[in-house]
Jmol script that loads the backbone (N, CA, C; Angstrom):
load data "model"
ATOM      1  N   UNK A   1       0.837  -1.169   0.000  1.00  0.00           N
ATOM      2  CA  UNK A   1       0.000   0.000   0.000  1.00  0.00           C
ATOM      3  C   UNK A   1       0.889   1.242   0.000  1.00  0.00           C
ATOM      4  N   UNK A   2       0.549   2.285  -0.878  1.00  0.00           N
ATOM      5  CA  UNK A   2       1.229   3.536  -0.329  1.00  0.00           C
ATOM      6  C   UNK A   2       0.354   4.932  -0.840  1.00  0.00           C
ATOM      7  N   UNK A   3      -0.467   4.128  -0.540  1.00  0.00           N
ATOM      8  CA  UNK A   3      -1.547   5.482  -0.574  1.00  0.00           C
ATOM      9  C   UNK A   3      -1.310   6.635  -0.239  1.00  0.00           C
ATOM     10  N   UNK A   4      -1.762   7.708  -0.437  1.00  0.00           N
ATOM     11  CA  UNK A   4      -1.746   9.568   0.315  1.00  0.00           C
ATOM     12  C   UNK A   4      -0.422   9.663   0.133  1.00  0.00           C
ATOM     13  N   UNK A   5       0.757   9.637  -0.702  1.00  0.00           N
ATOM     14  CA  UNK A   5       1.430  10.132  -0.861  1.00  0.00           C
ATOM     15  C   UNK A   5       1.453  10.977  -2.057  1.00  0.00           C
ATOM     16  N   UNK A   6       2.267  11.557  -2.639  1.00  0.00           N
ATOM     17  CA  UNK A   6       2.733  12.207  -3.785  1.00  0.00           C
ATOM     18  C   UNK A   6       3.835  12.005  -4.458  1.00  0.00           C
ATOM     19  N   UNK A   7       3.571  10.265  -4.696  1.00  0.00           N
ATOM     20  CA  UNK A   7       4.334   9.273  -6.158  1.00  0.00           C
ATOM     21  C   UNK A   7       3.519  10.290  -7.728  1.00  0.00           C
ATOM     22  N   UNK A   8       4.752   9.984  -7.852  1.00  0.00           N
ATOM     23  CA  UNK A   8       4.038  10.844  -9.558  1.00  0.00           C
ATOM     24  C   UNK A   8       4.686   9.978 -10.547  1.00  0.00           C
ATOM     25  N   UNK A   9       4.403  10.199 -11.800  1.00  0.00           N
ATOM     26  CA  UNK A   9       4.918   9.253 -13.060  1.00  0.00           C
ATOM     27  C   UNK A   9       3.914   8.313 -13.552  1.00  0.00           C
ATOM     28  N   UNK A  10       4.151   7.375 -14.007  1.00  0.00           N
ATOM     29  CA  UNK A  10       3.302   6.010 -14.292  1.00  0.00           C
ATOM     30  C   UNK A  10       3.735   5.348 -13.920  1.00  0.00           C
ATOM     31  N   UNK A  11       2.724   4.050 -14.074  1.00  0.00           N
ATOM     32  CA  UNK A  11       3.112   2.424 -13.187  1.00  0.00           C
ATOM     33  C   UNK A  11       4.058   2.090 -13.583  1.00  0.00           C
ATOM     34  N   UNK A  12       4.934   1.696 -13.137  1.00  0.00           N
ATOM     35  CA  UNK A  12       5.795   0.551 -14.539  1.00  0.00           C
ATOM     36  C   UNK A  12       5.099  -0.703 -14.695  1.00  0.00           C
ATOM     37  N   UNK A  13       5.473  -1.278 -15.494  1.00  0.00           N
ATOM     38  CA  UNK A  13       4.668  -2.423 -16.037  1.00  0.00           C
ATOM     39  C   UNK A  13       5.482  -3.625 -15.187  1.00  0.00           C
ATOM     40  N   UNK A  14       6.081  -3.611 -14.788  1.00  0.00           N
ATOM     41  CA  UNK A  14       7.026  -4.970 -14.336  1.00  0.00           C
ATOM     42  C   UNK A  14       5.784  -5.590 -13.005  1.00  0.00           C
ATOM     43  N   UNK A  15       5.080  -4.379 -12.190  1.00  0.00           N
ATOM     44  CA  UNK A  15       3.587  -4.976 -11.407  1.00  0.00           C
ATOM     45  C   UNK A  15       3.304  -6.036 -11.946  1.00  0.00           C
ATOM     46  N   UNK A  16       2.651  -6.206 -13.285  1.00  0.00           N
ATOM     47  CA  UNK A  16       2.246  -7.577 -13.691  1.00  0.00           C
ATOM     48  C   UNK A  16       3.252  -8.692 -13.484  1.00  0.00           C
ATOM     49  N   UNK A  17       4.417  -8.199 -12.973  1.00  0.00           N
ATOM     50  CA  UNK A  17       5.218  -9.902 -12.632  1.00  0.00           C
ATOM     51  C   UNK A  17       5.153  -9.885 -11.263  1.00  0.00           C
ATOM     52  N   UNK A  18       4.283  -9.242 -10.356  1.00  0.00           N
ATOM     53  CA  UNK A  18       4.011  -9.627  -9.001  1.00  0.00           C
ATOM     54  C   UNK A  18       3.036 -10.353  -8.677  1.00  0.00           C
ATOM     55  N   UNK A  19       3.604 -11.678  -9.167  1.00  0.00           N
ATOM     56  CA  UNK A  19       2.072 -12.889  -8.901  1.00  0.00           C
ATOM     57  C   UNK A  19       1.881 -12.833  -7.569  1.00  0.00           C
ATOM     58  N   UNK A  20       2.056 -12.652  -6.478  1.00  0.00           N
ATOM     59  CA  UNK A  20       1.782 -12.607  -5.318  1.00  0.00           C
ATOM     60  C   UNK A  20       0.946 -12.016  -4.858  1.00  0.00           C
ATOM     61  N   UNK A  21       0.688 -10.313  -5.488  1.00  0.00           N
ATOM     62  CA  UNK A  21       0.077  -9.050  -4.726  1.00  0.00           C
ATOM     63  C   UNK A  21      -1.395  -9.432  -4.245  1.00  0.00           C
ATOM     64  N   UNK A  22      -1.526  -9.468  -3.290  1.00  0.00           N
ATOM     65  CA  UNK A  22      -2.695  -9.410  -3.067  1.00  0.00           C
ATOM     66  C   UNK A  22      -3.724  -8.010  -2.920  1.00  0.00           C
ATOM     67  N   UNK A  23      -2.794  -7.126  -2.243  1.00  0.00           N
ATOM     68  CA  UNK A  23      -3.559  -5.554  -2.228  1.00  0.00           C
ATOM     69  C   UNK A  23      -2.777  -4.822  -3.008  1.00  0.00           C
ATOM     70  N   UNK A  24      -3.277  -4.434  -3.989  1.00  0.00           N
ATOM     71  CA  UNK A  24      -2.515  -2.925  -4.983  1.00  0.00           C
ATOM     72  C   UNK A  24      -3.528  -2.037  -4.452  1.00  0.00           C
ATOM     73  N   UNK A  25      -2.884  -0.637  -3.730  1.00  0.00           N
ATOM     74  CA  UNK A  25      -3.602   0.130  -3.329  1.00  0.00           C
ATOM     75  C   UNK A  25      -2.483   1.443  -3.281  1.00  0.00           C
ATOM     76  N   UNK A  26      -3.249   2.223  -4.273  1.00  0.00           N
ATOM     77  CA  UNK A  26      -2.192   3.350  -4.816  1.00  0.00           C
ATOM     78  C   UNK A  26      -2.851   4.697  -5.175  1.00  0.00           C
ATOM     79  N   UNK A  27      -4.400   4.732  -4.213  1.00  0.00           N
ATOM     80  CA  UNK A  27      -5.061   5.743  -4.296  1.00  0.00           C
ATOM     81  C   UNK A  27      -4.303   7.252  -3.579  1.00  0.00           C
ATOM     82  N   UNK A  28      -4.894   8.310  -4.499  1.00  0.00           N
ATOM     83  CA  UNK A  28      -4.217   9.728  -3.396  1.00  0.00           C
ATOM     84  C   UNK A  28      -2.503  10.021  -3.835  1.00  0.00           C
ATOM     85  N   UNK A  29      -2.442   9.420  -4.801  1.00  0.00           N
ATOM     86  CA  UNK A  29      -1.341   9.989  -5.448  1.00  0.00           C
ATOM     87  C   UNK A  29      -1.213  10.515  -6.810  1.00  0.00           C
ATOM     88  N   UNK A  30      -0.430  10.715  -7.474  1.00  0.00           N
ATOM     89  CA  UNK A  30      -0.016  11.817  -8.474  1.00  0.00           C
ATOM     90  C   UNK A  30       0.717  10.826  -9.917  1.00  0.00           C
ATOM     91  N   UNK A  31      -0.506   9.409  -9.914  1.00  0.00           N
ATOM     92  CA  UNK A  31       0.206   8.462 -10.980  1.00  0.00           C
ATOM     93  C   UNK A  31      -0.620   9.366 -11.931  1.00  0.00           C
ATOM     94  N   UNK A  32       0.098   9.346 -13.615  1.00  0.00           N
ATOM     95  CA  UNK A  32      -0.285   9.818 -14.861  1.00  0.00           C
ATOM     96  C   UNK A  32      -0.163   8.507 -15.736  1.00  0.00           C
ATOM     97  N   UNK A  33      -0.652   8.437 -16.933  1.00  0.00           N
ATOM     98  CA  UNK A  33      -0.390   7.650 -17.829  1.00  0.00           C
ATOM     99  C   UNK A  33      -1.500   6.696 -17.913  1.00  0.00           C
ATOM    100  N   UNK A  34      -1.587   5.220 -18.097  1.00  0.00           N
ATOM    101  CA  UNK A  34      -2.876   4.370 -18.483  1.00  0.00           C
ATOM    102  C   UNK A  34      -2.737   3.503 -17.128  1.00  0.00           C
ATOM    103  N   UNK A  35      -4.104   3.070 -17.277  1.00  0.00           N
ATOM    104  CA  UNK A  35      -4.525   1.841 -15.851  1.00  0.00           C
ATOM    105  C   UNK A  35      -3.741   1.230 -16.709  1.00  0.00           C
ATOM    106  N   UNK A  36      -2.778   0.134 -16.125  1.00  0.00           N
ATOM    107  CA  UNK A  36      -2.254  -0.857 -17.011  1.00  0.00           C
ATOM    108  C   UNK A  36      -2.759  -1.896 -17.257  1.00  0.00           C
ATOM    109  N   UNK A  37      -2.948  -2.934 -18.398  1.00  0.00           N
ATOM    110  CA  UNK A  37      -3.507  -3.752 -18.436  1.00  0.00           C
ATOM    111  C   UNK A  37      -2.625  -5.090 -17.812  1.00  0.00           C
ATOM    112  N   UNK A  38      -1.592  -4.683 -17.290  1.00  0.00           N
ATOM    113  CA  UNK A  38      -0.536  -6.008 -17.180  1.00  0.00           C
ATOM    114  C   UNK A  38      -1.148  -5.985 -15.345  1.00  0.00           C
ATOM    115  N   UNK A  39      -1.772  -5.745 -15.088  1.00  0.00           N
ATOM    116  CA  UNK A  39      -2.756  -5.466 -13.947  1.00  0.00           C
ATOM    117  C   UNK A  39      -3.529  -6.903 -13.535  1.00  0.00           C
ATOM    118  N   UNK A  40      -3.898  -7.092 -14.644  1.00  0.00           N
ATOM    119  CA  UNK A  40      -4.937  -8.385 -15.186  1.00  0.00           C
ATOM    120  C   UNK A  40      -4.127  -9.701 -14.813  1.00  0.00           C
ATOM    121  N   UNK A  41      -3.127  -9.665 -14.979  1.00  0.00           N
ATOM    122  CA  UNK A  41      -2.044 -10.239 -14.971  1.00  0.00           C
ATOM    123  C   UNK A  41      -1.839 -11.196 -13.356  1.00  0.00           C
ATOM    124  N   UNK A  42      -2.294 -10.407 -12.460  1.00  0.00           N
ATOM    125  CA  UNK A  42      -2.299 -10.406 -10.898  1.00  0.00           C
ATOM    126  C   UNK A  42      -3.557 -11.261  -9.961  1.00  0.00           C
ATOM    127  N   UNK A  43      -3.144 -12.941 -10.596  1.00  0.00           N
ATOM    128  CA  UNK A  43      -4.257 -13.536 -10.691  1.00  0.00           C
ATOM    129  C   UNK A  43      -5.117 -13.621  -8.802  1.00  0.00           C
ATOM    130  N   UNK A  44      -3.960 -13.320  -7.839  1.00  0.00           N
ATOM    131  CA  UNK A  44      -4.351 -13.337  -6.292  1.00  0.00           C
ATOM    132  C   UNK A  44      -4.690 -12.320  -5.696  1.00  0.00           C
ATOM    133  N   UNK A  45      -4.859 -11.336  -6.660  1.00  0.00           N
ATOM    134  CA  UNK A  45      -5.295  -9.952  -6.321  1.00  0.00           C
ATOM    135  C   UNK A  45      -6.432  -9.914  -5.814  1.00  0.00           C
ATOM    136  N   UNK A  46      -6.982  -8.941  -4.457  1.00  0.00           N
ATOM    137  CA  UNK A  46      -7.842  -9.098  -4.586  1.00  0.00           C
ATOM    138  C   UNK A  46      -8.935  -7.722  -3.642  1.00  0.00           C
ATOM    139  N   UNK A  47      -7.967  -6.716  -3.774  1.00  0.00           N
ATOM    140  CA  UNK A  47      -7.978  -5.070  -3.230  1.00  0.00           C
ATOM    141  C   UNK A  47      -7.235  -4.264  -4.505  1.00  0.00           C
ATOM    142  N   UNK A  48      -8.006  -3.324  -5.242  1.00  0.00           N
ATOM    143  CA  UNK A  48      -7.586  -2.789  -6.285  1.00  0.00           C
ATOM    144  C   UNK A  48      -7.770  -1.372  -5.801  1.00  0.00           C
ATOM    145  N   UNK A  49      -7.198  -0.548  -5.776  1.00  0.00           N
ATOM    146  CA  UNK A  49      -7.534   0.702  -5.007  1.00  0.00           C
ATOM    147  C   UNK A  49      -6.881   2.036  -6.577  1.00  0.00           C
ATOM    148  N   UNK A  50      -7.127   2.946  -7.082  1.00  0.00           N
ATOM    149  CA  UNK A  50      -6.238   3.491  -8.363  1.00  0.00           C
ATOM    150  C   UNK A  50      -6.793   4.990  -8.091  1.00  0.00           C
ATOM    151  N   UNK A  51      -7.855   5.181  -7.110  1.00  0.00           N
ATOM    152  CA  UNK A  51      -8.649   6.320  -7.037  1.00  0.00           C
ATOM    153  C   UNK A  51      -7.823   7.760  -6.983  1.00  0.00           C
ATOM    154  N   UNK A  52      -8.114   8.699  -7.452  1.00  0.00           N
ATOM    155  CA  UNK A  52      -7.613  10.012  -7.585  1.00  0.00           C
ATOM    156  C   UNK A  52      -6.152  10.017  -7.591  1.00  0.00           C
ATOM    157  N   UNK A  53      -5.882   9.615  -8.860  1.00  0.00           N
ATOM    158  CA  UNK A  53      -4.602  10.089  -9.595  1.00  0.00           C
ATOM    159  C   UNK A  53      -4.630  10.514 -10.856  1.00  0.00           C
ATOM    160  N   UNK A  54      -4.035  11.076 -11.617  1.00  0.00           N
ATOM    161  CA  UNK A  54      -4.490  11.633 -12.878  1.00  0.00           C
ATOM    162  C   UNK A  54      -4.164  10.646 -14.573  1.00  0.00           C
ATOM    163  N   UNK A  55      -4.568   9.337 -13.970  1.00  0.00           N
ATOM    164  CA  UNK A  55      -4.549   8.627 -15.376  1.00  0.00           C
ATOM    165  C   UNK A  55      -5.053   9.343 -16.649  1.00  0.00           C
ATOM    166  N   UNK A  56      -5.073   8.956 -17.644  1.00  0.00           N
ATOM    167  CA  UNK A  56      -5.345   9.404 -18.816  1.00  0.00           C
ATOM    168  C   UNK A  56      -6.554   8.481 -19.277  1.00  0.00           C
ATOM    169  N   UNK A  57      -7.597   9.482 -19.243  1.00  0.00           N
ATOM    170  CA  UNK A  57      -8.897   9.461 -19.974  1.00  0.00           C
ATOM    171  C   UNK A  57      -9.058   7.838 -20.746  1.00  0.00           C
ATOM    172  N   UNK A  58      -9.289   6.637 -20.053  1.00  0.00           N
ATOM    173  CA  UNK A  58      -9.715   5.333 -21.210  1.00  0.00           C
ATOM    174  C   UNK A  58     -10.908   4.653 -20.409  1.00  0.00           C
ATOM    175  N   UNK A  59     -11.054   3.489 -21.058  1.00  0.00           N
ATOM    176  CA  UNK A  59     -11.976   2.280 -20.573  1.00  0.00           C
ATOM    177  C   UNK A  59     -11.407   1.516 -19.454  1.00  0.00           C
ATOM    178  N   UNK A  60     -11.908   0.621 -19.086  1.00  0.00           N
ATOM    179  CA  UNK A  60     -11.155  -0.136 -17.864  1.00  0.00           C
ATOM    180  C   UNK A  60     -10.588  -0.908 -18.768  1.00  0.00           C
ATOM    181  N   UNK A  61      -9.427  -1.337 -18.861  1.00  0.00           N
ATOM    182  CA  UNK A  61      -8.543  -2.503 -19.551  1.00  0.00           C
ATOM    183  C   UNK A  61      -9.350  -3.629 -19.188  1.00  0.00           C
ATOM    184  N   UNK A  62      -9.707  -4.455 -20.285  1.00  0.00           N
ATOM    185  CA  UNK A  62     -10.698  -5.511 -20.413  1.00  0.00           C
ATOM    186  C   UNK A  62      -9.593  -6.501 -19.768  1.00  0.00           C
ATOM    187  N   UNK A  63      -8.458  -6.506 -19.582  1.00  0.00           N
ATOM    188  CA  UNK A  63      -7.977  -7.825 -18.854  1.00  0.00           C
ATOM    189  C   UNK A  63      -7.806  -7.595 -16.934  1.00  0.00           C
ATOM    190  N   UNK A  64      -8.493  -6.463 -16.726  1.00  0.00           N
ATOM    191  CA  UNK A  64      -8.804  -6.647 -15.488  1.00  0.00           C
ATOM    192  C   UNK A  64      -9.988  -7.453 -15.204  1.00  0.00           C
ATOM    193  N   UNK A  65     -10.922  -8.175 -16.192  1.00  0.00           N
ATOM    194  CA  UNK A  65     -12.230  -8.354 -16.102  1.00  0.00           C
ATOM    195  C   UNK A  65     -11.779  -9.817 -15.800  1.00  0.00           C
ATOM    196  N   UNK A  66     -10.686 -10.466 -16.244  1.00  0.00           N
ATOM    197  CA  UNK A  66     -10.175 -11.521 -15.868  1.00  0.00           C
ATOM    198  C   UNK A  66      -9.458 -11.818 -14.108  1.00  0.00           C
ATOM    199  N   UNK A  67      -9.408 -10.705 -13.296  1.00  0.00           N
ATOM    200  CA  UNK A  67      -8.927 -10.874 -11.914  1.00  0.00           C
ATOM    201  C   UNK A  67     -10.069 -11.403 -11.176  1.00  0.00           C
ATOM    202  N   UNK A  68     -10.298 -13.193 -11.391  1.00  0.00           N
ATOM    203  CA  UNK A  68     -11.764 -13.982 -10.232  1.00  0.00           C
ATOM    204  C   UNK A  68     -10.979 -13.620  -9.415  1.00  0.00           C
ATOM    205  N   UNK A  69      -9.951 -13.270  -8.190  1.00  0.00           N
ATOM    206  CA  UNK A  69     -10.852 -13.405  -6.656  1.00  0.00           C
ATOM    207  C   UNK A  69     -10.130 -11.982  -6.543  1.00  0.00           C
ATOM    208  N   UNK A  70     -10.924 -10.895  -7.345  1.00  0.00           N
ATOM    209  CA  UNK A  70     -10.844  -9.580  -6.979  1.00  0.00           C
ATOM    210  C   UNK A  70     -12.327  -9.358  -6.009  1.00  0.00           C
ATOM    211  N   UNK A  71     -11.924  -8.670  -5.044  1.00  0.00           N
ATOM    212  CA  UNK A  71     -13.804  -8.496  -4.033  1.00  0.00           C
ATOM    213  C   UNK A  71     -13.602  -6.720  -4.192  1.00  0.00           C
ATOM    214  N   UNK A  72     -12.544  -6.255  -4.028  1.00  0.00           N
ATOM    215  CA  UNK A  72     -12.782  -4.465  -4.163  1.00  0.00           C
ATOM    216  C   UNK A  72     -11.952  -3.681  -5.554  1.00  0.00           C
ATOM    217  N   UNK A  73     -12.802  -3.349  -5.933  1.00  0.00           N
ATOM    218  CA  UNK A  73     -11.979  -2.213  -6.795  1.00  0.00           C
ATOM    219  C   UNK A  73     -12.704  -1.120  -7.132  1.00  0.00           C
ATOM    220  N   UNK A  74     -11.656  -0.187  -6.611  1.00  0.00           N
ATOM    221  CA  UNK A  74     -12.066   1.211  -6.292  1.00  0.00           C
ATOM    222  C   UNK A  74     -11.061   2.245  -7.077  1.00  0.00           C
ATOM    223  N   UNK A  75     -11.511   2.921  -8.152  1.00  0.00           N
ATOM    224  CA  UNK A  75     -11.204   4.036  -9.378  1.00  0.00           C
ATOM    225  C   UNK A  75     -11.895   5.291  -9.013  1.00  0.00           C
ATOM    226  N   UNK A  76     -12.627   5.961  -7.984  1.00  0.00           N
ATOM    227  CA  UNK A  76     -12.807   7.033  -7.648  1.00  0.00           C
ATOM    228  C   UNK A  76     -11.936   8.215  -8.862  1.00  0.00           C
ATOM    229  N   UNK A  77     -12.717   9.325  -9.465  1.00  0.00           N
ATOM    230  CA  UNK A  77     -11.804  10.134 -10.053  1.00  0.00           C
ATOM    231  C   UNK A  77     -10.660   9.212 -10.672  1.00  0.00           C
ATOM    232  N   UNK A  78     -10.983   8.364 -11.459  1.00  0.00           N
ATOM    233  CA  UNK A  78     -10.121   7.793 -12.780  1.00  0.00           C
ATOM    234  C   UNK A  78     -10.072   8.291 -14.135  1.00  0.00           C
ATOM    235  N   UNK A  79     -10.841   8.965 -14.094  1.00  0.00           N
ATOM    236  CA  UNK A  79     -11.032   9.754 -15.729  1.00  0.00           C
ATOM    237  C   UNK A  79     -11.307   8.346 -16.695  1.00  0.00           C
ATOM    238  N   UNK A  80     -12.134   7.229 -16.065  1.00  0.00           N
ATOM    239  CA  UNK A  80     -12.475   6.144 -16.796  1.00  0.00           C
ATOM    240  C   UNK A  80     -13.679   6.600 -17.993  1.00  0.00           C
ATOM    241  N   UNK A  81     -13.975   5.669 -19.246  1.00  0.00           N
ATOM    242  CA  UNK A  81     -14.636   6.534 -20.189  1.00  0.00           C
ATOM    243  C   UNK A  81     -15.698   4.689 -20.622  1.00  0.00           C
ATOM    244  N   UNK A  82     -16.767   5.375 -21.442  1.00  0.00           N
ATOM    245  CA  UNK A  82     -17.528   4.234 -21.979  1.00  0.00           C
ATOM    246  C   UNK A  82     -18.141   3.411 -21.005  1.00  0.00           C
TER     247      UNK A  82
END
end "model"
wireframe off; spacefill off
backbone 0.3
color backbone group
């Protein structure tokens, strides 16, 4: 978790090789760039937190639709579209 800070930049993509994560929770910071789809990737996930950071305007990456034992995900102020 590292919520309420002021991380800025984008994700890196290498997240999707953290088969382990169970909580990604990265709300309240200053990420830019796309929800990543290598996200999807994070089959034990199961706390998604992305709320108020300034991603760039898309859809939810259809391979998050693939995370079964996700129970929360929370995009508050995502600039999500469609």
């Amino acid at each position: 978790e590292i919520q309420l800070n002021s991380f800025n930049g984008t994700l890196p993509t290498i997240i999707g090789n953290m088969s382990s994560l169970v909580v990604f929770d990265v709300r309240d910071n200053l990420f830019t760039g796309v929800i990543l789809s290598e996200l999807g990737s994070l089959r034990k996930l199961k706390y998604l937190s992305l709320s108020r950071n300034h991603f760039h305007p898309m859809p939810i990456p259809t391979e998050l639709f693939q995370l079964t034992s996700l129970n929360y995900f929370h995009c508050k102020e995502c600039a999500l579209t469609g």
